[in-house]
LUMLOFI-692878 format. One record per residue: residue number from 1; x, y, z of N, C-alpha, C, CB in turn. Coordinates in Angstrom, 3 decimals. Atoms other than C-alpha are relative to their C-alpha. Glycine has a CB too. Example, Ala and Ser with C-alpha at 12.3 -4.5 7.8 and 13.67 -1.06 7.14 Angstrom:
% residues 2
PT kemar      nc1      nc2      nc3     cac1     cac2     cac3      cc1      cc2      cc3     cbc1     cbc2     cbc3
PT     1    0.890   -1.190    0.000   12.300   -4.500    7.800    0.900    1.200    0.000   -0.992    0.027    1.246
PT     2   -0.820   -1.190   -0.060   13.670   -1.060    7.140   -0.770    1.090    0.730    0.414    0.462   -1.415
END
This chain:
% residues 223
PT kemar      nc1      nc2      nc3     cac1     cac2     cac3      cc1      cc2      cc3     cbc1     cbc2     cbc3
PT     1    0.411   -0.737    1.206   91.386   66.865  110.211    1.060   -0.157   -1.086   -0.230    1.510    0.320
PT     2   -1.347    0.557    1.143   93.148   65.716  106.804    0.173    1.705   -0.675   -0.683   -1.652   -1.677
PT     3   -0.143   -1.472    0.843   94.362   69.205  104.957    0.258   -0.252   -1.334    1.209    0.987    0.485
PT     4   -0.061   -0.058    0.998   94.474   70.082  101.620    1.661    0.023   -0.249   -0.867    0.978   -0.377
PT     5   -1.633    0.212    0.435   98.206   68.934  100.013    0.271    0.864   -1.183    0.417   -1.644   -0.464
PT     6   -0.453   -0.620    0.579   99.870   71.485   98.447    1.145   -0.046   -0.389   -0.205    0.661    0.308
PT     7   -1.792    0.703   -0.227  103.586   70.651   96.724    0.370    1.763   -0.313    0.923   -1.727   -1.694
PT     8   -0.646   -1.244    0.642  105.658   74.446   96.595    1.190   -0.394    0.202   -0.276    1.441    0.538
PT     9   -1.837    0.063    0.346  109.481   74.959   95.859    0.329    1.429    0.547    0.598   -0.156   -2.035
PT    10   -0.314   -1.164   -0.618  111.627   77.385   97.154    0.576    0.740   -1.475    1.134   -0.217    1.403
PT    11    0.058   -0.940    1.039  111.852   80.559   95.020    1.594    0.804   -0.230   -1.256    1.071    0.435
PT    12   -1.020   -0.829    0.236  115.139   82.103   93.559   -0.201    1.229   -0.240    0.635   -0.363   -0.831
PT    13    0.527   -0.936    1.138  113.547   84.551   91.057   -0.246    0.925    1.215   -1.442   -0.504   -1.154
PT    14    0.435   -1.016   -0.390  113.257   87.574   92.436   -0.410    1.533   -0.569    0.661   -0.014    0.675
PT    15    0.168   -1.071    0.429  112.187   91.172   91.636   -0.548   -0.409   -2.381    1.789    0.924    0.661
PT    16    0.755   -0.052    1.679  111.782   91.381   87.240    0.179   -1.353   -0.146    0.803    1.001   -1.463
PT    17    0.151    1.781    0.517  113.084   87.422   87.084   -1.418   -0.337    0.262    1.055   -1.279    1.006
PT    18    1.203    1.142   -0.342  109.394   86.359   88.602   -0.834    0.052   -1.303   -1.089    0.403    1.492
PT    19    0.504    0.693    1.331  108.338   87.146   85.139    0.190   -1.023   -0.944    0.023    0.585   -0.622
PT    20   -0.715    1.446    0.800  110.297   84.562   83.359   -0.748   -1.210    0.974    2.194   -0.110    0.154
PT    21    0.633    1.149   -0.959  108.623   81.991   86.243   -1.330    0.322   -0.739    0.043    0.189    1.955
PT    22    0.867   -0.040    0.717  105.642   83.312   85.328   -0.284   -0.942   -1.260    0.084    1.050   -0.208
PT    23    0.174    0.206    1.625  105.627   82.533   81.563    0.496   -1.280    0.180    0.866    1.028   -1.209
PT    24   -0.102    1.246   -0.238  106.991   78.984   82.840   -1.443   -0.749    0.564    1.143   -0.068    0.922
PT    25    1.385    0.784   -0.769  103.652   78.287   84.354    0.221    0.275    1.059   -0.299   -1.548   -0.016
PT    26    0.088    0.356   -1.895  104.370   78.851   88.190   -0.351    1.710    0.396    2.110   -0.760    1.025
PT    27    0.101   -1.088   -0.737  103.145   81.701   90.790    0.529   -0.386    0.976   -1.128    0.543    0.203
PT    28   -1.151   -0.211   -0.859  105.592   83.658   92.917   -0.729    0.049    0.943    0.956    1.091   -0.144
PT    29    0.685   -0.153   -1.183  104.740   83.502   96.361    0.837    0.146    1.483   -0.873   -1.162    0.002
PT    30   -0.609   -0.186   -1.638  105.489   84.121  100.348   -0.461   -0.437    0.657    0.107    1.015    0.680
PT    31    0.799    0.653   -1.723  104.896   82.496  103.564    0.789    1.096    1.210    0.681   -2.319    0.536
PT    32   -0.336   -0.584   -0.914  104.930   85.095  105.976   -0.682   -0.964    2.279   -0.731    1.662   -0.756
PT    33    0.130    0.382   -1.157  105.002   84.265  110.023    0.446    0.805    1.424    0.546   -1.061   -0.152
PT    34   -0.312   -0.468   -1.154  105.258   86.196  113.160    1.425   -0.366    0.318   -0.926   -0.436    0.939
PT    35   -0.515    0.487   -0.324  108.434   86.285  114.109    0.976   -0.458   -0.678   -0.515   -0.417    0.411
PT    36   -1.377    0.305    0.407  110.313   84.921  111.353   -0.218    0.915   -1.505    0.417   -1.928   -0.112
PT    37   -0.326   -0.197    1.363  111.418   85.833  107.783   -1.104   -0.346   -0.982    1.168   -0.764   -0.303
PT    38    0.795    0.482    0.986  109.363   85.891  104.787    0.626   -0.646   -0.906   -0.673    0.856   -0.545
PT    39   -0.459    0.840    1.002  109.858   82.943  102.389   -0.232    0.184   -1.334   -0.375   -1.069    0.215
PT    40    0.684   -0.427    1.664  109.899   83.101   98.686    0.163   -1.734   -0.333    1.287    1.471   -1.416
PT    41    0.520    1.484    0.625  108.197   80.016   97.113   -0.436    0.187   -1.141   -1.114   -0.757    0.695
PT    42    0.568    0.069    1.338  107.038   79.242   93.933   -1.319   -1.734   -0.172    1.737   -0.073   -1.188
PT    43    0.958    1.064    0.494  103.769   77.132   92.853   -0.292   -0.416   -1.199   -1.010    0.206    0.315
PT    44    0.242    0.549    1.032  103.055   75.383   90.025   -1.346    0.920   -0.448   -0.106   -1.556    0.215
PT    45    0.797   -1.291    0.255   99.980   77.940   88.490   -1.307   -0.984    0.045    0.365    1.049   -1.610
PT    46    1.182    0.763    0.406   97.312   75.067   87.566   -0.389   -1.122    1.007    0.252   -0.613   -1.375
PT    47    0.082    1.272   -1.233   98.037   72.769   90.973   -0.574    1.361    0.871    1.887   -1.088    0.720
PT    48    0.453   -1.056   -0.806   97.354   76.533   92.655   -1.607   -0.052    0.307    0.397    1.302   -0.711
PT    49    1.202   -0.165    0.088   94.280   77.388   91.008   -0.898   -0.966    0.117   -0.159    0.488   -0.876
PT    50    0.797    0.782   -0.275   92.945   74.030   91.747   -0.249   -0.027    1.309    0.274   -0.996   -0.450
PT    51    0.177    0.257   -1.803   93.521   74.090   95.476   -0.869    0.827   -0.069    1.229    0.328    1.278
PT    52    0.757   -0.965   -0.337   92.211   77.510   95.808   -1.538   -0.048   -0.371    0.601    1.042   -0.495
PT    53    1.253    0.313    0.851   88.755   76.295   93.472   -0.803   -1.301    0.808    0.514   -0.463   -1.724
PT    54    0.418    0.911   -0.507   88.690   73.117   96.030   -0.328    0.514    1.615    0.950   -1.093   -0.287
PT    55   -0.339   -0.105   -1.056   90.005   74.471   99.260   -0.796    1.630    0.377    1.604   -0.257    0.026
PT    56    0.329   -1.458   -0.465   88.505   78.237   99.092    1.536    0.753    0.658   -1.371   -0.122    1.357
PT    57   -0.622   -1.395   -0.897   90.198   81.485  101.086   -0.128   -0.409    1.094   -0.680    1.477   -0.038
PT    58    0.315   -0.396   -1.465   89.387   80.695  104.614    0.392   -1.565    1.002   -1.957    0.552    0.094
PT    59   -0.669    1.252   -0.673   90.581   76.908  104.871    1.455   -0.310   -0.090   -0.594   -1.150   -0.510
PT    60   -1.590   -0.113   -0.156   94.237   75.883  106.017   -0.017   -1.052   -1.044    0.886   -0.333    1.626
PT    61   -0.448    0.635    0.926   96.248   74.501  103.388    1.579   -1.111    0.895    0.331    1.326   -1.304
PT    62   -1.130    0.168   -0.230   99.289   72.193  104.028    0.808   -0.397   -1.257    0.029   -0.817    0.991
PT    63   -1.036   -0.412    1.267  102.155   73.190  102.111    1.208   -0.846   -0.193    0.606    1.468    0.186
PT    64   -1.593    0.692    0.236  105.705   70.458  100.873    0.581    0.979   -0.435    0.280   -1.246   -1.043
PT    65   -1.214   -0.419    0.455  108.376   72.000  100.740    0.978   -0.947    0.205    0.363    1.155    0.540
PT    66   -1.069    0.986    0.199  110.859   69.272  100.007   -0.559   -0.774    1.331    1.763    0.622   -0.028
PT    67    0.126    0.475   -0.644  110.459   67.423  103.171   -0.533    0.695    1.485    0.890   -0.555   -0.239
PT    68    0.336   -0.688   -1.037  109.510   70.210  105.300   -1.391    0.445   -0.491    1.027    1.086    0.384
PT    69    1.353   -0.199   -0.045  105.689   70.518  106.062   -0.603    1.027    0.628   -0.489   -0.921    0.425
PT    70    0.819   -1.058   -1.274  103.778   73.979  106.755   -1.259    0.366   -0.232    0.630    1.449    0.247
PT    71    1.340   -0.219   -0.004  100.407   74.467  107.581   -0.140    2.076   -0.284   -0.645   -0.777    1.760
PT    72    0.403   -1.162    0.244   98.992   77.662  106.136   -1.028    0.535   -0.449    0.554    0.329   -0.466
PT    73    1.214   -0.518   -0.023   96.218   80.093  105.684    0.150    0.866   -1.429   -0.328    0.836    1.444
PT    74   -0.577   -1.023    1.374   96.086   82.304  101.729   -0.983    1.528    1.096   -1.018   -0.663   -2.474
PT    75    0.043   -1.112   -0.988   96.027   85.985  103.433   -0.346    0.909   -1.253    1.497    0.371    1.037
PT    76   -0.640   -1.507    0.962   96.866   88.174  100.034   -0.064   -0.673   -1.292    1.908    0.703    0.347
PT    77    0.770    0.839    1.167   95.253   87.031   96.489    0.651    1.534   -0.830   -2.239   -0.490    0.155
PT    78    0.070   -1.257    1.420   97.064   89.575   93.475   -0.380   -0.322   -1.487    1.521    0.637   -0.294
PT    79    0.462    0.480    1.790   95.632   89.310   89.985    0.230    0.728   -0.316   -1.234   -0.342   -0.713
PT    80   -0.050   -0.940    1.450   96.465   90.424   86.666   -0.676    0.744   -0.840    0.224   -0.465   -0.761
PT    81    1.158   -0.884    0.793   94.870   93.523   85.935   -0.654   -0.257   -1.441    0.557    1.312   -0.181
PT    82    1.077    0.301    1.857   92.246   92.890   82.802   -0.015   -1.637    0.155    1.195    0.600   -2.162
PT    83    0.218    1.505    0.471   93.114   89.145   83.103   -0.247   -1.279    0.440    0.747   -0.288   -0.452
PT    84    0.678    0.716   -0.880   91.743   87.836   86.153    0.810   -1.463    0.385   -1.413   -0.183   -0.625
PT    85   -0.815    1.323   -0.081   94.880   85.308   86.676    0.835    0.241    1.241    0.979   -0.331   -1.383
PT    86   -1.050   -0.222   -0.853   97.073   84.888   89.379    1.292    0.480   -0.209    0.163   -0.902    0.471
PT    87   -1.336   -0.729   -0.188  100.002   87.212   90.168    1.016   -0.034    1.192   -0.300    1.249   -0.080
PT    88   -0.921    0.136   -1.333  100.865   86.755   93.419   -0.692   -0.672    1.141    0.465    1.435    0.556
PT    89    0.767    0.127   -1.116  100.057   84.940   96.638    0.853   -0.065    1.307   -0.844   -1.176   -0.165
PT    90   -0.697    0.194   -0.998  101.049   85.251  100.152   -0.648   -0.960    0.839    0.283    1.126    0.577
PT    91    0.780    1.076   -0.380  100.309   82.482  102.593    0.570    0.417    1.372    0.202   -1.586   -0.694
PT    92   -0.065   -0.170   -1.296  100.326   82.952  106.383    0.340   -1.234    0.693   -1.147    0.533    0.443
PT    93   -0.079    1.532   -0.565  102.179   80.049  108.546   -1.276    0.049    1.268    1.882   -0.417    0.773
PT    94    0.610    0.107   -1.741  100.009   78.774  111.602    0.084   -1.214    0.491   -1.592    0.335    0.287
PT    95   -0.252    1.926   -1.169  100.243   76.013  114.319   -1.415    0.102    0.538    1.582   -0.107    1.946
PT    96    0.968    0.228   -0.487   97.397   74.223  115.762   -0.474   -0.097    1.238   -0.157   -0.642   -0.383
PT    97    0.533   -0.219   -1.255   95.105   75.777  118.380    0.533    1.800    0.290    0.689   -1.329    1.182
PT    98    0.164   -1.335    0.159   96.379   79.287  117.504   -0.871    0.778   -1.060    1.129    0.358   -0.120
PT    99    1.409   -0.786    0.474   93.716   82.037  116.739    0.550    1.032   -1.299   -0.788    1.107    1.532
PT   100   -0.271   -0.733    0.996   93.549   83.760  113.572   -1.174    0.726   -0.662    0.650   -0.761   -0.824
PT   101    0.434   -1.018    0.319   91.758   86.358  111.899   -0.811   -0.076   -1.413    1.044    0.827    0.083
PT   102    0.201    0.381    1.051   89.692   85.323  108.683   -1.295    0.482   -0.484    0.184   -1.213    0.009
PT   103    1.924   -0.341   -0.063   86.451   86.705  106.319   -0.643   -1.226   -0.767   -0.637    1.740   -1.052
PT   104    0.717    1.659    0.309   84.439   83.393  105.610   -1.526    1.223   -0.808   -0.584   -1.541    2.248
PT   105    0.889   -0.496    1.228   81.892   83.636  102.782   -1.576   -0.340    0.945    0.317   -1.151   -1.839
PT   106    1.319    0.120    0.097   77.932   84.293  103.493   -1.000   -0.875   -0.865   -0.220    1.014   -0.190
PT   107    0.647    0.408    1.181   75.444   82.053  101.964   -1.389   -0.385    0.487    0.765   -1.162   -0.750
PT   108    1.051    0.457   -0.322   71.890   82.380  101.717   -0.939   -0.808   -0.373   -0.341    0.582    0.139
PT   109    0.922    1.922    0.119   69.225   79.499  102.755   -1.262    0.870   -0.181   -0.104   -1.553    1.911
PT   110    1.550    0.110   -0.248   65.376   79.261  102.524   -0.073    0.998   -1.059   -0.764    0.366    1.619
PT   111    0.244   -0.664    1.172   63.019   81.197  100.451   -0.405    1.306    0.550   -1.026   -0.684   -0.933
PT   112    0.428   -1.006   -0.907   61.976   84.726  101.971   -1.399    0.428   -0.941    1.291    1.315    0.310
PT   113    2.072    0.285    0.129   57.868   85.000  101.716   -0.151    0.958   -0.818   -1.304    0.296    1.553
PT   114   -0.057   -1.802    0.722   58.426   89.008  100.442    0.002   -0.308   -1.409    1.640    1.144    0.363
PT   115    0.305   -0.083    0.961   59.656   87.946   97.343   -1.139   -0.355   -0.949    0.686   -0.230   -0.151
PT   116    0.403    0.893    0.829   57.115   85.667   96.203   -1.021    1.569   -0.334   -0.608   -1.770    0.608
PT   117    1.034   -1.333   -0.122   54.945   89.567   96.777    0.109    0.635   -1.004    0.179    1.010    1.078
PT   118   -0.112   -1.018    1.157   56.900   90.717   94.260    1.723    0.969    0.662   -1.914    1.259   -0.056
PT   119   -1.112   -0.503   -0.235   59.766   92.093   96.648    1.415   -0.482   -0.394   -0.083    0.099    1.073
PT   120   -1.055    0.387    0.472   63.603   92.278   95.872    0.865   -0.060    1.624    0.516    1.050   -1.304
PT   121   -0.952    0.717   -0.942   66.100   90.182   98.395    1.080    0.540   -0.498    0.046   -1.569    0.052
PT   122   -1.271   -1.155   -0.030   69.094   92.727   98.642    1.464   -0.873    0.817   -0.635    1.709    1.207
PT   123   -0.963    0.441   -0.639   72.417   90.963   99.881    1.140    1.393    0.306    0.527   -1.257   -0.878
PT   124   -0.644   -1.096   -0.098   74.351   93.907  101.639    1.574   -0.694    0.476   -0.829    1.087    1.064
PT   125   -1.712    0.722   -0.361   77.728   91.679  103.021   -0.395   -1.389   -0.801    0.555   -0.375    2.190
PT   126   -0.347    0.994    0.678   79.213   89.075  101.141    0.975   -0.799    1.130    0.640    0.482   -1.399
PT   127   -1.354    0.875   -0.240   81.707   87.958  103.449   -0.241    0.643    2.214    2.117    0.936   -1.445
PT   128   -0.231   -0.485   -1.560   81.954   88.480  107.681    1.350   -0.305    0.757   -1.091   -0.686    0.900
PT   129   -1.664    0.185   -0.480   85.400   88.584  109.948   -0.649   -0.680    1.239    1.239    1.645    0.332
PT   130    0.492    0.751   -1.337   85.626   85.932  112.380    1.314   -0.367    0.579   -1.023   -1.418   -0.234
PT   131   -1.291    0.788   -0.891   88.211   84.725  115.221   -0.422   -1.306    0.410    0.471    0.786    1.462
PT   132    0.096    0.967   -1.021   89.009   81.345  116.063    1.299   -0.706   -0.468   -1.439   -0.914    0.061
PT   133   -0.868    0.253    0.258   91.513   78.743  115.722    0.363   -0.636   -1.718    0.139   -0.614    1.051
PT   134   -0.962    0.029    1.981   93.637   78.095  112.213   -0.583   -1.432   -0.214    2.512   -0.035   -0.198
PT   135    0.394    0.942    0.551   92.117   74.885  111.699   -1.756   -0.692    0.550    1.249   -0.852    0.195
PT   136    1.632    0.360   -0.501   88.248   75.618  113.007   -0.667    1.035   -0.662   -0.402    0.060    1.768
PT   137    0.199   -1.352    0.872   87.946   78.817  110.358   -1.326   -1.125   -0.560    1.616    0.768   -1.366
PT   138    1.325    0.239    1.103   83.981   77.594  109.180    0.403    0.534   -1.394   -1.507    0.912    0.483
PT   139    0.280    0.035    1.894   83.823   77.071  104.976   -0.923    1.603    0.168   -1.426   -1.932   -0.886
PT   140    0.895   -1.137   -0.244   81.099   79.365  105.562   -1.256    0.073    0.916   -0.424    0.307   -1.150
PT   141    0.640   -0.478   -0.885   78.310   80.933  107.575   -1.332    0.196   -0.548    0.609    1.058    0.502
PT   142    1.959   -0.306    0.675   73.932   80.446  106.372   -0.311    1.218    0.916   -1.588   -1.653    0.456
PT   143    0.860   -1.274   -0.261   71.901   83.388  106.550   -1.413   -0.232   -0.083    0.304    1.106   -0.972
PT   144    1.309    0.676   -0.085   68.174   82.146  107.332   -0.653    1.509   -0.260   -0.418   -0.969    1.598
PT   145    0.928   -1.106    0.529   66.048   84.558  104.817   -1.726   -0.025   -0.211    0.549    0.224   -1.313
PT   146    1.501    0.138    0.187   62.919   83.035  105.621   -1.175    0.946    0.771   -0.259   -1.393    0.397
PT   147    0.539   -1.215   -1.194   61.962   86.041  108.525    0.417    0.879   -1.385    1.062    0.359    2.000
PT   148    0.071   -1.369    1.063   62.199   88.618  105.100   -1.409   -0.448   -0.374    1.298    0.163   -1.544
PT   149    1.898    0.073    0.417   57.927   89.304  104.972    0.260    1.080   -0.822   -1.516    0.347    1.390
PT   150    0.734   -1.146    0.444   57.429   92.605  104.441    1.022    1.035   -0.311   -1.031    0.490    1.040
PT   151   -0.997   -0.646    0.341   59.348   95.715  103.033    1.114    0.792    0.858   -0.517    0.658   -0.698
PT   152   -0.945    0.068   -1.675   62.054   96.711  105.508    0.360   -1.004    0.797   -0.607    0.592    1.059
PT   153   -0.648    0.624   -1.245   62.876   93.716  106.974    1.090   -0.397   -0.473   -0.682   -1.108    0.716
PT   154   -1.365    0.217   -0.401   66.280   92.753  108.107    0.645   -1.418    0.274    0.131    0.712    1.128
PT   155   -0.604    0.868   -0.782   68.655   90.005  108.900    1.614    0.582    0.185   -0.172   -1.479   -0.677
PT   156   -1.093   -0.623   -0.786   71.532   91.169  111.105    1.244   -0.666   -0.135   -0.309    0.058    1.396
PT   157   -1.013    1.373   -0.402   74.974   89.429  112.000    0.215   -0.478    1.187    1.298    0.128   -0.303
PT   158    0.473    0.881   -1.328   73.532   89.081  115.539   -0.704   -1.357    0.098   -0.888    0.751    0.689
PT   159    1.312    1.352    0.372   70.958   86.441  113.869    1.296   -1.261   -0.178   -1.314    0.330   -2.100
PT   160   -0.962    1.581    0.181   74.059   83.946  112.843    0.452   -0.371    0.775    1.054   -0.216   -0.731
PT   161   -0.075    1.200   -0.610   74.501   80.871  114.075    1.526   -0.506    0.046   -0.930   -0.949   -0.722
PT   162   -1.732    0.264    0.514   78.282   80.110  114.666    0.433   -0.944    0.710    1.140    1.206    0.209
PT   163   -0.733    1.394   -0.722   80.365   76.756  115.573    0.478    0.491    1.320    1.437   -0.695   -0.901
PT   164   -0.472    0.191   -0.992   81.500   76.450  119.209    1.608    0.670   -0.352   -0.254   -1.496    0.390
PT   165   -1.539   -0.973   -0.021   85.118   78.822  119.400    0.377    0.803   -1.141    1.327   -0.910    0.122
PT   166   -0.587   -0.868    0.982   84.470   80.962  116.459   -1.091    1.355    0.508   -0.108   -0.690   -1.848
PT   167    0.770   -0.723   -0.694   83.987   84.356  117.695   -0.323    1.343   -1.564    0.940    0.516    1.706
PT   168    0.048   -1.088    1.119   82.326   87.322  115.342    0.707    1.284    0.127   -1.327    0.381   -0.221
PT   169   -0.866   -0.956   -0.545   84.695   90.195  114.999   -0.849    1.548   -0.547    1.747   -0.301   -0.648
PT   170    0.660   -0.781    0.892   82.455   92.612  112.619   -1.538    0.632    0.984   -0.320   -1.076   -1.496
PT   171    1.499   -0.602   -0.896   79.336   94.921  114.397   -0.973   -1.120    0.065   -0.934    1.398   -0.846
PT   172    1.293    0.663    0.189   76.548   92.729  115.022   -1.137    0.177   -0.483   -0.327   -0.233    0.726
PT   173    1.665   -1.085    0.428   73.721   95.511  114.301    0.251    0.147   -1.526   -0.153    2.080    0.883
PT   174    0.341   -0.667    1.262   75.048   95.354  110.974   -1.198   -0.572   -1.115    1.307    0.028   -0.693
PT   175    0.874    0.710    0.869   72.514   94.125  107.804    0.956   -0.673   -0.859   -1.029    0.881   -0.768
PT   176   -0.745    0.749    1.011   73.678   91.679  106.438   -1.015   -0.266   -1.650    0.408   -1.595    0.876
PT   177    1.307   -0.146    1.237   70.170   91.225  103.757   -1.133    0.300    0.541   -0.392   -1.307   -0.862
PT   178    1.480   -0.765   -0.371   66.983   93.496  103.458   -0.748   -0.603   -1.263   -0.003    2.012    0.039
PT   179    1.094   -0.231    1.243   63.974   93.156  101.130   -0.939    1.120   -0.062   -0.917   -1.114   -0.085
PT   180    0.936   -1.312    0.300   62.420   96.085   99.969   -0.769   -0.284   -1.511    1.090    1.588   -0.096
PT   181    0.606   -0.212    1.091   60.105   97.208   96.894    0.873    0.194   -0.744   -0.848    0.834   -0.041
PT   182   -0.858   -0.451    1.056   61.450   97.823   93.511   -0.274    1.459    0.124   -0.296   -0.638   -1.468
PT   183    0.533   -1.644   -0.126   61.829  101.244   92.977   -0.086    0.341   -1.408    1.119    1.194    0.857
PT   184    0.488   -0.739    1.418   60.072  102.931   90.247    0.578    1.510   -0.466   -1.636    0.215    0.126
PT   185   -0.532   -1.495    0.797   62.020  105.196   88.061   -0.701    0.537   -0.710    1.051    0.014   -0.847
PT   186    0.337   -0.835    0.537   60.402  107.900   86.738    0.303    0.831   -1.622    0.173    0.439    0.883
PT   187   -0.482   -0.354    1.164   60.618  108.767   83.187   -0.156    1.509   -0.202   -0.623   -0.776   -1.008
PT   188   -0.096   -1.356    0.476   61.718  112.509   82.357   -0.210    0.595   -1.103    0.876    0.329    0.127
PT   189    0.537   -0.504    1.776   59.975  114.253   79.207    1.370    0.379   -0.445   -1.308    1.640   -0.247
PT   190   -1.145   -0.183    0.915   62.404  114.556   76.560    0.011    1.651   -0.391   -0.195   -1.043   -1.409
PT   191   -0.079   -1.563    0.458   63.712  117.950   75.782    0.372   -0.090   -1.271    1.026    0.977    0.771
PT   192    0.015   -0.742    1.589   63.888  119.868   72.544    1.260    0.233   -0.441   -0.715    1.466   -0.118
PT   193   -1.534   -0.187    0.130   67.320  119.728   71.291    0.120    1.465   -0.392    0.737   -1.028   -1.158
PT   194    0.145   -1.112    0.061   68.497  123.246   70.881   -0.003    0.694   -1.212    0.680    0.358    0.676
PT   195    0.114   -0.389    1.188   69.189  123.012   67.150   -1.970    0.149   -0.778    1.072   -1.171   -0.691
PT   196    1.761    0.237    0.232   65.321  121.734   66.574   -0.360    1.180    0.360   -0.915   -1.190    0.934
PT   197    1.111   -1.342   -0.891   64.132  124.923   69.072    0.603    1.197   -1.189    0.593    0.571    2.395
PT   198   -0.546   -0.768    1.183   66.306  127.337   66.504   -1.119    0.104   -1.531    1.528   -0.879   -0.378
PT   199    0.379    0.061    1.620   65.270  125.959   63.184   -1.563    0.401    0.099    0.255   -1.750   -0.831
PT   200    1.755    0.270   -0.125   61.340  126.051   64.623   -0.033    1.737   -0.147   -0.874   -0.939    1.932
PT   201    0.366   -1.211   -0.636   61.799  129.798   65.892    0.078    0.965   -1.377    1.080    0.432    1.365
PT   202   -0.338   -0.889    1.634   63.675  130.858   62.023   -0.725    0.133   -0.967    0.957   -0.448   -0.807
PT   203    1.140    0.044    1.080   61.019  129.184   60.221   -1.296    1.235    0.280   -0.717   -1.694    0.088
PT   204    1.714   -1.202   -0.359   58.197  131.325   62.061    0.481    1.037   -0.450   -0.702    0.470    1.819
PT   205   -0.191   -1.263    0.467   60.254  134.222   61.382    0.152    0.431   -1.236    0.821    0.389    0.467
PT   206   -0.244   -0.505    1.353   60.688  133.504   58.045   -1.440   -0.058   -0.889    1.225   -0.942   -0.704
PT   207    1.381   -0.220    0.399   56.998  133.256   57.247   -0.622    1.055    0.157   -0.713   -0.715    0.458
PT   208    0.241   -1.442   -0.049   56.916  136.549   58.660    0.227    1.343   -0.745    0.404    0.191    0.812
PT   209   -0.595   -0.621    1.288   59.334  138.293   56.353   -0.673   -0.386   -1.239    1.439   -0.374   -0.172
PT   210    0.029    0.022    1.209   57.914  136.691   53.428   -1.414    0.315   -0.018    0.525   -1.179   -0.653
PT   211    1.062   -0.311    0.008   54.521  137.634   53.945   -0.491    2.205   -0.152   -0.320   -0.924    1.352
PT   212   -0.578   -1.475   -0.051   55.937  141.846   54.416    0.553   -0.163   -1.242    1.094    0.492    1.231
PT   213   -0.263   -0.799    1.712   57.644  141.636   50.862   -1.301   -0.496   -0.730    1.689   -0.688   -1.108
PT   214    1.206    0.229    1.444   54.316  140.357   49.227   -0.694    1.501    0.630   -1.489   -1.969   -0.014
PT   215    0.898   -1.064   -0.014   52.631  143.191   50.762    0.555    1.286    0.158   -0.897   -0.178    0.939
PT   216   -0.340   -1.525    1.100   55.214  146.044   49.654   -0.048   -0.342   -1.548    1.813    0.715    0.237
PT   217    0.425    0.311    1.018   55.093  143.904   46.663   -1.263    0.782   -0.625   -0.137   -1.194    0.182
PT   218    1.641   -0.270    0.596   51.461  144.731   46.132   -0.314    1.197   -0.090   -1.165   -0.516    0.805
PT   219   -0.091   -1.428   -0.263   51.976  148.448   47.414    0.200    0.595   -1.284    1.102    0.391    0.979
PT   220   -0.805   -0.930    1.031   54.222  149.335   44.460   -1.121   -0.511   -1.106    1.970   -0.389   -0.356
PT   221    0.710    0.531    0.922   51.897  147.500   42.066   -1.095    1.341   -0.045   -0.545   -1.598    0.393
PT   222    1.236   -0.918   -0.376   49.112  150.097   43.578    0.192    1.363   -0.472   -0.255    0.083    1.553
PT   223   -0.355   -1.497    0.269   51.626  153.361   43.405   -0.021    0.008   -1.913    1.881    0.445    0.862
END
């Protein structure tokens, strides 16, 4: 299996310096590993976001560091609040034929019969946790939505189909996608704002009063 080539450098910057890296173009980063020390590395920001856009979350990367080569997994993704950029990444070492812990992306196939009825295809998980080894982590995992007929039906994460040594770690009974009806919202009569209900109630009363001085009006006319 060829891996994705990643070049990182080892990181000085620490604590408020990783902003100055930053604003150079590079993200600060760690390779953590059972066992040993966490590394501080630094990536280039635009060689990053390409791996991660080629390679996904759930496939091993192999990482240069000068002449030393480590295979690794991205564990810990931080972005820049409001600005959707990379802030930080940690990367997990692993050797090959040890088991690791990963959530691989859902993606659904076929057409499910319900909608064509008019029903809505509901995706309730995006993502499922699976064990196996660091360089047999499936891209991802189909969800066959062609058993969605009628309203209430289900597809589970007992229904998926998974490569030879990847085991599911997540409930099985759970739903992964339902199709149900739309649901019809109900429109609520509009109420009477309270100034409107006022001005309505003053006017009546004032048609009342003015109708009592025409008729002492008319009284005194009489005396």
């Amino acid at each position: 299996m060829s891996l994705y080539q990643l070049v990182a450098a080892p990181r000085d910057a620490l604590g408020r310096k990783v902003n100055a890296l930053r604003r150079d173009g590079a993200v600060p980063a760690n390779i953590v590993c059972k066992g040993k020390d966490s590394r501080s590395i630094q990536v280039d920001y635009l060689t990053l976001e390409k791996a991660l856009n080629e390679v996904g979350y759930t496939q091993p990367v192999e990482l240069e560091l000068g002449s030393d080569k480590v295979t690794v997994l991205v564990t810990d993704i931080t972005l820049v609040p409001a600005k959707n950029t990379l802030q930080h990444v940690t990367f997990q070492e692993v050797r090959k034929g040890e088991k690791v812990k990963a959530d691989v992306p859902l993606v659904l196939t076929g057409d499910a019969p319900g909608a064509a009825q008019g029903l809505i295809v509901l995706q309730i998980l995006d993502t499922v946790e699976v064990e196996a080894g660091a360089l047999s982590i499936p891209e991802s995992l189909e969800v066959d939505v062609t058993s969605l007929t009628e309203d209430g039906d289900t597809v589970r994460i007992s229904a998926l189909t998974v490569p030879d040594g990847v085991e599911i770690q997540d409930d099985l009974e759970s739903t992964i996608v339902r199709i149900e009806a739309p649901r019809v919202v109900e429109e609520e009569p509009e109420e009477v704002e309270g100034e409107e209900a006022e001005e309505g109630a003053e006017g009546e009363g004032g048609s009342s009063e003015d109708g009592s001085d025409a008729a002492l009006a008319e009284d005194s006319k009489d005396q």
